[in-house]
VEXPATI-75273 format. One record per atom (N, C-alpha, C): residue in three letters; x, y, z; atom name; residue number from 1. Coordinates in steps of 0.2 Angstrom, whole numbers. Example, Ala and Ser with C-alpha at 12.3 -4.5 7.8 and 13.67 -1.06 7.14 Angstrom:
+------+-------+-------+-------+------+-----+
| code |    px |    py |    pz | site | pos |
+------+-------+-------+-------+------+-----+
|  ALA |    66 |   -28 |    39 |    N |   1 |
|  ALA |    62 |   -22 |    39 |   CA |   1 |
|  ALA |    66 |   -16 |    39 |    C |   1 |
|  SER |    64 |   -11 |    35 |    N |   2 |
|  SER |    68 |    -5 |    36 |   CA |   2 |
|  SER |    64 |     0 |    39 |    C |   2 |
+------+-------+-------+-------+------+-----+
END
This chain:
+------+-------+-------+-------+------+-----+
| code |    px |    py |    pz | site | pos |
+------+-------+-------+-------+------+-----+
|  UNK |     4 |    -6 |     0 |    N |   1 |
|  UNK |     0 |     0 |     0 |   CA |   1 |
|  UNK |     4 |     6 |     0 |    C |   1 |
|  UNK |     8 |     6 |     4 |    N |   2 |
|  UNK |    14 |    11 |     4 |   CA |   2 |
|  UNK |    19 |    16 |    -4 |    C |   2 |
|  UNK |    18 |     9 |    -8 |    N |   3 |
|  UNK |    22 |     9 |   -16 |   CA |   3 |
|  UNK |    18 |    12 |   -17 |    C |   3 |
|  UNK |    11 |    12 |   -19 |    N |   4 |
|  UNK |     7 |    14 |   -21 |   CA |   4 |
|  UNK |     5 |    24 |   -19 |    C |   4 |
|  UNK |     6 |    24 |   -13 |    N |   5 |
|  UNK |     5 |    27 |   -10 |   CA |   5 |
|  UNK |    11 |    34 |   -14 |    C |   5 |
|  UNK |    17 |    31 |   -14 |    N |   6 |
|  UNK |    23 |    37 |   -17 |   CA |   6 |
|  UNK |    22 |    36 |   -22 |    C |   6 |
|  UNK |    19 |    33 |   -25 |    N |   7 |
|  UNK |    18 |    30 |   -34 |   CA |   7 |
|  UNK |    13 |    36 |   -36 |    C |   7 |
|  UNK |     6 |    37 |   -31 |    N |   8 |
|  UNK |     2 |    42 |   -33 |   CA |   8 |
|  UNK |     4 |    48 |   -30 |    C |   8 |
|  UNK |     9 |    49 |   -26 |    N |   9 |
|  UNK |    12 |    55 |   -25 |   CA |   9 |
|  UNK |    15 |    60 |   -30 |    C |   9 |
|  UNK |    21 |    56 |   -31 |    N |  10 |
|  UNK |    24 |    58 |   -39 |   CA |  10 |
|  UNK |    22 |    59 |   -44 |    C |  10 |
|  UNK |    18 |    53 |   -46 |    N |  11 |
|  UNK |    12 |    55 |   -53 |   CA |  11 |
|  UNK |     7 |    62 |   -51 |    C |  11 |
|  UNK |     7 |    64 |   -44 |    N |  12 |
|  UNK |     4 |    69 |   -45 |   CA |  12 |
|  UNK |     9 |    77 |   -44 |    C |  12 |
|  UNK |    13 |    74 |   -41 |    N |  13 |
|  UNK |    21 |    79 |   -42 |   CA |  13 |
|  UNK |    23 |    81 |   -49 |    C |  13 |
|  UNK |    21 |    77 |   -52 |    N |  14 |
|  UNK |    24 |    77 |   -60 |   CA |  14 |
|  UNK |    19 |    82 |   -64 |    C |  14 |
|  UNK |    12 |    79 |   -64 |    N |  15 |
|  UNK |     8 |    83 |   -66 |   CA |  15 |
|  UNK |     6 |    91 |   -66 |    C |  15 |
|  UNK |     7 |    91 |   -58 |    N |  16 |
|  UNK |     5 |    98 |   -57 |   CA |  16 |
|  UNK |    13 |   102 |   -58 |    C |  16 |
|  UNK |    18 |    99 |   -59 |    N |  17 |
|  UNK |    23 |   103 |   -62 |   CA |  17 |
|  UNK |    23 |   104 |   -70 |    C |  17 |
|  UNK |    21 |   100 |   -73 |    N |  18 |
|  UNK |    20 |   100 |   -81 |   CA |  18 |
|  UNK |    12 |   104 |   -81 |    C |  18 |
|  UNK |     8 |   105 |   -78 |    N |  19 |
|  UNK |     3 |   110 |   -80 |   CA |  19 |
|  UNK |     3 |   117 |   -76 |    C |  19 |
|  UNK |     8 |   117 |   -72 |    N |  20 |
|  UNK |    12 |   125 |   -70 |   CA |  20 |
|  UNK |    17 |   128 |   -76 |    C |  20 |
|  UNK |    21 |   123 |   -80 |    N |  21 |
|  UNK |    24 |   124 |   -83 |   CA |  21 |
|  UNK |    22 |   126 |   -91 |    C |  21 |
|  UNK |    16 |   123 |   -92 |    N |  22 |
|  UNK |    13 |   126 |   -98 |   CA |  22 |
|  UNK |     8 |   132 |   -98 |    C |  22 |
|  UNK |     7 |   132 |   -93 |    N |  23 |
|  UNK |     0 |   139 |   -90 |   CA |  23 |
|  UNK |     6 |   144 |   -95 |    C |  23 |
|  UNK |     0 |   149 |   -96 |    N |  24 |
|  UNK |     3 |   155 |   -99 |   CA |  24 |
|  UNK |     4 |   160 |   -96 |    C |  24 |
|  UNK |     7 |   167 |   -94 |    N |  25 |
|  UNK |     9 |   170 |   -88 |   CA |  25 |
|  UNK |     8 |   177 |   -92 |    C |  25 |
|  UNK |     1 |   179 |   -94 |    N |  26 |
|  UNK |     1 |   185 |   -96 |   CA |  26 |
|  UNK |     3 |   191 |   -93 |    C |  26 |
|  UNK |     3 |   190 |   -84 |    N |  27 |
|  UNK |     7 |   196 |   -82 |   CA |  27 |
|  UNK |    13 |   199 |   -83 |    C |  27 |
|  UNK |    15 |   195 |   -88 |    N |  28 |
|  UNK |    23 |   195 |   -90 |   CA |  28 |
|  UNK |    26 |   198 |   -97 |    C |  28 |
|  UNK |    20 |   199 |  -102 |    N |  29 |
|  UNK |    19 |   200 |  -105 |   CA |  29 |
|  UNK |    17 |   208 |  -106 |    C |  29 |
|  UNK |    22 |   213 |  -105 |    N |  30 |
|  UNK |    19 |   220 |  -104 |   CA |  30 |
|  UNK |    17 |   222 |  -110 |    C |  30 |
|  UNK |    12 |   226 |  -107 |    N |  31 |
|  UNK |     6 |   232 |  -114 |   CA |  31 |
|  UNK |     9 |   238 |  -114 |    C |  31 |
|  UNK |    13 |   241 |  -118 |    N |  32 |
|  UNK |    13 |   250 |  -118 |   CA |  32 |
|  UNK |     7 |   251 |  -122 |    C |  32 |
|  UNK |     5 |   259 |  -120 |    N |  33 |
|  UNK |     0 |   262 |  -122 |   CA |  33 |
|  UNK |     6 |   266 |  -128 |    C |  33 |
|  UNK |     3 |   269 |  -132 |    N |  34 |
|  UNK |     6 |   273 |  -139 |   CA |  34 |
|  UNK |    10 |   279 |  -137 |    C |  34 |
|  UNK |     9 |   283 |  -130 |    N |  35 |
|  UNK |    11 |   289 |  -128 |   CA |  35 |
|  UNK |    15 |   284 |  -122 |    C |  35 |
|  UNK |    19 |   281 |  -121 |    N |  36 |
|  UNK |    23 |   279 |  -117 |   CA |  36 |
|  UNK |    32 |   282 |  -120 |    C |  36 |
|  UNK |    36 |   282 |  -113 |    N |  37 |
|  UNK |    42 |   285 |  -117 |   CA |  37 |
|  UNK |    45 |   280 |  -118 |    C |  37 |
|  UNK |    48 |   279 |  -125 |    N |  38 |
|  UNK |    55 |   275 |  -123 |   CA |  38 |
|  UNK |    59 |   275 |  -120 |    C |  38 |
|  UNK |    63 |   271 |  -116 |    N |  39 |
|  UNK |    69 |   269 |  -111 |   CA |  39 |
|  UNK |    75 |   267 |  -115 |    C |  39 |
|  UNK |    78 |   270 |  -112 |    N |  40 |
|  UNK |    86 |   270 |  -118 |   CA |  40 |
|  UNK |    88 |   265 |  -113 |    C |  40 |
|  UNK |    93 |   261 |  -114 |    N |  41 |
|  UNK |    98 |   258 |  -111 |   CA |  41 |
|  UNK |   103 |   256 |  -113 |    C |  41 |
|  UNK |   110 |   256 |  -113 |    N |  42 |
|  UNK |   117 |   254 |  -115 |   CA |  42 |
|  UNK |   120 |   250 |  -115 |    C |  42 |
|  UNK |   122 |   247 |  -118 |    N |  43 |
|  UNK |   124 |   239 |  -117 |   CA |  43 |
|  UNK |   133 |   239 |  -115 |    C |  43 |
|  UNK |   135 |   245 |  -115 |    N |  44 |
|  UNK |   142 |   249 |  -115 |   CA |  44 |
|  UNK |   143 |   255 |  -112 |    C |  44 |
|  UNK |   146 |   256 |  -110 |    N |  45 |
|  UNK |   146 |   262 |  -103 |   CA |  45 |
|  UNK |   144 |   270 |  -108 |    C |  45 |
|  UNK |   139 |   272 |  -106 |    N |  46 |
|  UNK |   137 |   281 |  -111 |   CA |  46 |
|  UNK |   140 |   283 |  -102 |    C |  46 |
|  UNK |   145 |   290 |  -106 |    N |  47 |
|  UNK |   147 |   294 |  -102 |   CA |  47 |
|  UNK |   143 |   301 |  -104 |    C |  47 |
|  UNK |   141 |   304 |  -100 |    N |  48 |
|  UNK |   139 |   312 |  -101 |   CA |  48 |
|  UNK |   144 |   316 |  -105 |    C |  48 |
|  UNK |   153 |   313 |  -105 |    N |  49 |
|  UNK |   158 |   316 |  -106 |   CA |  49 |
|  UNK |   162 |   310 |  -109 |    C |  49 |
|  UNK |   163 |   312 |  -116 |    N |  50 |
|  UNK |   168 |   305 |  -117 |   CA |  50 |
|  UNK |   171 |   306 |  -122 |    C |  50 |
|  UNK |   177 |   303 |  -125 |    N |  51 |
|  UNK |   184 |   305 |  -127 |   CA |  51 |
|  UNK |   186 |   297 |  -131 |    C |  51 |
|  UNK |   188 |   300 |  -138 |    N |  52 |
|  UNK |   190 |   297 |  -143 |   CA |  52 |
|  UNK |   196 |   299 |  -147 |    C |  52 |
|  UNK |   197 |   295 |  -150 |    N |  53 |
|  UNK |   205 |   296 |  -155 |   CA |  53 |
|  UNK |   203 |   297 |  -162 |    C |  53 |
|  UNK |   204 |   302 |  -166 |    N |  54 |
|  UNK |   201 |   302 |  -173 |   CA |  54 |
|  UNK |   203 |   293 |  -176 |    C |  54 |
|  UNK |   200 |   294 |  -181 |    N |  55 |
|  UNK |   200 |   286 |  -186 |   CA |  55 |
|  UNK |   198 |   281 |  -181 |    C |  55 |
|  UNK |   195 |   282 |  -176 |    N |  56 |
|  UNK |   193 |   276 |  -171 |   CA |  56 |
|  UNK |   187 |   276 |  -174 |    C |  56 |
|  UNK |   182 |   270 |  -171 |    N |  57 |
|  UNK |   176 |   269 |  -175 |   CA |  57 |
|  UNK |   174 |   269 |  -165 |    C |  57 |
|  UNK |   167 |   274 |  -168 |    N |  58 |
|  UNK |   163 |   272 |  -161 |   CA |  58 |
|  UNK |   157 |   269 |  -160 |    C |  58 |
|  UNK |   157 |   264 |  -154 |    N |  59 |
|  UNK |   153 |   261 |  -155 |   CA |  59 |
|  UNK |   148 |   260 |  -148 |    C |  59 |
|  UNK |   141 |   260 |  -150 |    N |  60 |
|  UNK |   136 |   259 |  -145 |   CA |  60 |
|  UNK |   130 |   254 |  -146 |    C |  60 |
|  UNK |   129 |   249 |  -139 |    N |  61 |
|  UNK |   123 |   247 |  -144 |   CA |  61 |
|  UNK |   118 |   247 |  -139 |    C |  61 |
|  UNK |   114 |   247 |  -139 |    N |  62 |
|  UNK |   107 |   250 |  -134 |   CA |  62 |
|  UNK |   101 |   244 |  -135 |    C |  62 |
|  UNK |    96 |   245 |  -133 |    N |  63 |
|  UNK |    90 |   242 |  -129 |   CA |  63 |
|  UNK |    86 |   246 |  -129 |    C |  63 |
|  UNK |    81 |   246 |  -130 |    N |  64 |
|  UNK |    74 |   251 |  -129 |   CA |  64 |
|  UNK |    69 |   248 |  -130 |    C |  64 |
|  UNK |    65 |   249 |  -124 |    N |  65 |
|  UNK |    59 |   249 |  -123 |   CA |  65 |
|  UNK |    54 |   254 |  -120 |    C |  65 |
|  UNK |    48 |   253 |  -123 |    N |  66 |
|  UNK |    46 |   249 |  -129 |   CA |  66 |
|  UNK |    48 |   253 |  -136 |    C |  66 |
|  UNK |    48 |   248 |  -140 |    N |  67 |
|  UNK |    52 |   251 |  -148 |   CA |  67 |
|  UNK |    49 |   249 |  -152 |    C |  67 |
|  UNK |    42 |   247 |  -151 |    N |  68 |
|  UNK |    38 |   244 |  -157 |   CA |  68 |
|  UNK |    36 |   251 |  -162 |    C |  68 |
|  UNK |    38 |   251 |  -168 |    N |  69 |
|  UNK |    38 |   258 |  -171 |   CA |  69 |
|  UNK |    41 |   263 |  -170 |    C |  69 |
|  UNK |    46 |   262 |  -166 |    N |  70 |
|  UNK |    52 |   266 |  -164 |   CA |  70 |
|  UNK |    56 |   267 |  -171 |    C |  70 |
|  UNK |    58 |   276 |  -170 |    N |  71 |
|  UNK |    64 |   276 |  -175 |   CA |  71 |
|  UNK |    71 |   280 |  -172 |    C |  71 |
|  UNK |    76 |   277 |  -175 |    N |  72 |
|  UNK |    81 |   282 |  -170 |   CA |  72 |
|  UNK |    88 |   286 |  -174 |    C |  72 |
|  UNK |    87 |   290 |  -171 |    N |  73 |
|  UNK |    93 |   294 |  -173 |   CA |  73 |
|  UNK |    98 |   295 |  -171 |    C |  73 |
|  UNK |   107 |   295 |  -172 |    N |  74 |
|  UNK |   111 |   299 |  -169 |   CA |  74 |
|  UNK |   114 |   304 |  -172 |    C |  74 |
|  UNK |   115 |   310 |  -171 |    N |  75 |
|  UNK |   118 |   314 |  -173 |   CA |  75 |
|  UNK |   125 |   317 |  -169 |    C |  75 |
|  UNK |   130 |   319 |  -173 |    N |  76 |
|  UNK |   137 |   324 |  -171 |   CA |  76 |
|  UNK |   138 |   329 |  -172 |    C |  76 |
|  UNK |   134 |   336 |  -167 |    N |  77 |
|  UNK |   133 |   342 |  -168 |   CA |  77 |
|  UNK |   126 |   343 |  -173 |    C |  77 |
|  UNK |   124 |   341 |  -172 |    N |  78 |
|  UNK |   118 |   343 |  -178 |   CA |  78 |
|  UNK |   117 |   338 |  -182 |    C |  78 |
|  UNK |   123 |   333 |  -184 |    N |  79 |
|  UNK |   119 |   331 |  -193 |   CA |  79 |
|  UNK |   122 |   325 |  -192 |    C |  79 |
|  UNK |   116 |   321 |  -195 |    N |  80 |
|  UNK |   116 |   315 |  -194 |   CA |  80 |
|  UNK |   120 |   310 |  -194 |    C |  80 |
|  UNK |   122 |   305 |  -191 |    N |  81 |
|  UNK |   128 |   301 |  -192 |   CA |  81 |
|  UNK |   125 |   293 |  -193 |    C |  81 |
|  UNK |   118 |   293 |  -191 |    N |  82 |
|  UNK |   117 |   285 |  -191 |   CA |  82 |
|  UNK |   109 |   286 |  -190 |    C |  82 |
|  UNK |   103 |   281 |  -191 |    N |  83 |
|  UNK |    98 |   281 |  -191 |   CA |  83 |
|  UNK |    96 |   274 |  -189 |    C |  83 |
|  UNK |   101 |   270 |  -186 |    N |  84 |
|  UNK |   101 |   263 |  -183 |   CA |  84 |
|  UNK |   101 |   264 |  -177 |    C |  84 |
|  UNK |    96 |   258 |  -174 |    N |  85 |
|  UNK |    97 |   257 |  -163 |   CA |  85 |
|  UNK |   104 |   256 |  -163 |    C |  85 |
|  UNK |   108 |   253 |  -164 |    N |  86 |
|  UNK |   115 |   253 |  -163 |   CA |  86 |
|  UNK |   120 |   257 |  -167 |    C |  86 |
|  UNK |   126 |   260 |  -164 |    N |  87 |
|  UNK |   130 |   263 |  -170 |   CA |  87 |
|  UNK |   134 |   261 |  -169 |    C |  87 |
|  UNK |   138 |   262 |  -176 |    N |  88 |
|  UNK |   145 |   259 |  -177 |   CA |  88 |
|  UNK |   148 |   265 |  -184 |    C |  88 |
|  UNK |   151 |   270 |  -180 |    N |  89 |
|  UNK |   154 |   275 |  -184 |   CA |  89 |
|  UNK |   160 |   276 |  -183 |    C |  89 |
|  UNK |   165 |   277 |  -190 |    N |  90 |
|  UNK |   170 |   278 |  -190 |   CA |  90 |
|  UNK |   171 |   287 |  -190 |    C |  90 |
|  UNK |   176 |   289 |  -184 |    N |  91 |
|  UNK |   176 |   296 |  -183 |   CA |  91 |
|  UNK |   182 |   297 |  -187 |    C |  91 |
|  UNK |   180 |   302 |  -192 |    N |  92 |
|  UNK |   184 |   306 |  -196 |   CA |  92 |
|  UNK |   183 |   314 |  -193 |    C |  92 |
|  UNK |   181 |   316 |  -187 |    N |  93 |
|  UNK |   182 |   324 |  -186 |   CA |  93 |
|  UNK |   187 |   326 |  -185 |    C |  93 |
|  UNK |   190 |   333 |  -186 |    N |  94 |
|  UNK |   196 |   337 |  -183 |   CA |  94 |
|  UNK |   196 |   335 |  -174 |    C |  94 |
|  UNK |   202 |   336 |  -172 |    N |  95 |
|  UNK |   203 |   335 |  -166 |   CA |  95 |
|  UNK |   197 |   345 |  -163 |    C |  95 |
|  UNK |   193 |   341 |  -156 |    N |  96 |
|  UNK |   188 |   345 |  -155 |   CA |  96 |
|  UNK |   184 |   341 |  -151 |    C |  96 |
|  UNK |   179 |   346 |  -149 |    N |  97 |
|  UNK |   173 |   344 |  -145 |   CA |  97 |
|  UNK |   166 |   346 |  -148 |    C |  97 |
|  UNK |   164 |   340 |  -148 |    N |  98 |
|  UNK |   158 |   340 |  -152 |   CA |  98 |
|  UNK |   150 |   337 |  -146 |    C |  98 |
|  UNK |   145 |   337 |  -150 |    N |  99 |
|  UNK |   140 |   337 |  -146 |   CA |  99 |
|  UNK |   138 |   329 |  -148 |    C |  99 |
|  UNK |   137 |   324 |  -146 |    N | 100 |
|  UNK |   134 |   316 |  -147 |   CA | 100 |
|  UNK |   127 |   315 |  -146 |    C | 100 |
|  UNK |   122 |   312 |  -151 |    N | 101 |
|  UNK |   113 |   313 |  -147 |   CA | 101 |
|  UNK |   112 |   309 |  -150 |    C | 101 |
|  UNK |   112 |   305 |  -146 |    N | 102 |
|  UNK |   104 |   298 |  -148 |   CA | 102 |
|  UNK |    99 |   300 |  -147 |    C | 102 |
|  UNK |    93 |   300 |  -154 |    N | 103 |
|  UNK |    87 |   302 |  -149 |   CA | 103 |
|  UNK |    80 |   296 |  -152 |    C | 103 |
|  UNK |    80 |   292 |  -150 |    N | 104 |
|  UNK |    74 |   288 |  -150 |   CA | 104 |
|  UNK |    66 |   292 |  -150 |    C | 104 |
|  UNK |    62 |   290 |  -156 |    N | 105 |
|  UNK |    57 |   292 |  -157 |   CA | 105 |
|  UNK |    50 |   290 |  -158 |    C | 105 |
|  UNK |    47 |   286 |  -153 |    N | 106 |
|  UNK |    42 |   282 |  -155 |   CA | 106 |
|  UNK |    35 |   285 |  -154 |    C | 106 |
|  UNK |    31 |   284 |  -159 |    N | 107 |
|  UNK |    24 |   290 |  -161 |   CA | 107 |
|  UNK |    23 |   297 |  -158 |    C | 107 |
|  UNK |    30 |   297 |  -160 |    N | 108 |
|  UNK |    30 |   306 |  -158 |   CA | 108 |
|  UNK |    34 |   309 |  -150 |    C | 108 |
|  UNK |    34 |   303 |  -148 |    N | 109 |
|  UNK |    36 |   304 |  -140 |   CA | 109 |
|  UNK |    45 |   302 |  -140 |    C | 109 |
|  UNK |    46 |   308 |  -140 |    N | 110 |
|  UNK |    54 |   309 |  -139 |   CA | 110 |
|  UNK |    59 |   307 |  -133 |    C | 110 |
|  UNK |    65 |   303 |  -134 |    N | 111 |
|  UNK |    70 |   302 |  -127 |   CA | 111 |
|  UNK |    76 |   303 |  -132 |    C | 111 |
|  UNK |    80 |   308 |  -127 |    N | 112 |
|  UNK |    88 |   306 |  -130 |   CA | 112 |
|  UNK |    92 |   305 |  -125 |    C | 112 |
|  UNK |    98 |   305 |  -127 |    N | 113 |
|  UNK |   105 |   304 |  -122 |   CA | 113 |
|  UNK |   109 |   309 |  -125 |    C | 113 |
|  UNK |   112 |   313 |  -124 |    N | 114 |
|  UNK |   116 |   318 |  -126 |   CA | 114 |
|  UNK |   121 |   317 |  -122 |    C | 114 |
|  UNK |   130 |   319 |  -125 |    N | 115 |
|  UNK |   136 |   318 |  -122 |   CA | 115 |
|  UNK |   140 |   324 |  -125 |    C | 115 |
|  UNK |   144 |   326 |  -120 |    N | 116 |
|  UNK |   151 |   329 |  -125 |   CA | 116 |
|  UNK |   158 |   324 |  -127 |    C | 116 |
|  UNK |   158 |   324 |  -131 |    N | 117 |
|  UNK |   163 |   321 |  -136 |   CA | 117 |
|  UNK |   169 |   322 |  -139 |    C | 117 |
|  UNK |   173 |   322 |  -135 |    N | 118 |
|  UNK |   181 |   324 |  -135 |   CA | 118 |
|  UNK |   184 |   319 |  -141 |    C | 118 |
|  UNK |   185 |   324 |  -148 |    N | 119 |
|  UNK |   190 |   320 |  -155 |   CA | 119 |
|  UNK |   197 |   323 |  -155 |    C | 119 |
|  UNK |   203 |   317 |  -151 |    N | 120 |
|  UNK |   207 |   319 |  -150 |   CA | 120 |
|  UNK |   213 |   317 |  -157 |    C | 120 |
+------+-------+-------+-------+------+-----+
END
């Protein structure tokens, strides 16, 4: 009686673990609404103040949420350098200080990161 006893123990240990496991856990599944702001994040250190060697390539690659319909931008002093979530540009400026702007745009609702950029 006792076999039997761990026998339907188990068989019921197994079960309620394999139908916990398949359940769907839609609290985990977040909803933005359309006016929600994107979340920038860096997969690599963004400094407020950062410093490079001409003909080096810089590189950043970022995370956002939510980016469903997101579009993004970087610019160096104004003018465009990249229109990708990550950048990979090779700095060709005069040794100088320029201005660095990520700005993420989704339906209209603006986030950036802006840095000073030391081209030594």
């Amino acid at each position: 009686m006792e076999k039997y006893k761990n026998l339907y123990i188990t068989v019921l240990t197994v079960f309620t673990l394999i139908c916990s496991a398949c359940s769907s856990d839609e609290s985990s599944n977040a909803i933005f609404t359309d006016d929600e702001i994107p979340r920038i994040f860096f997969e690599n250190t963004w400094l407020n103040v950062q410093s490079i060697d001409s003909n080096t390539i810089l590189s950043f690659n970022t995370t956002v949420s939510p980016n469903d319909g997101a579009t993004y931008k970087w610019t160096l002093d104004g003018v465009i350098i990249s229109q990708t979530k990550n950048l990979e540009y090779l700095v060709t400026q005069d040794p100088g200080v320029y201005t660095l702007t990520f700005e993420v745009n989704r339906n209209e609702v603006v986030n950036t990161r802006t840095a000073q950029l030391t081209v030594n």
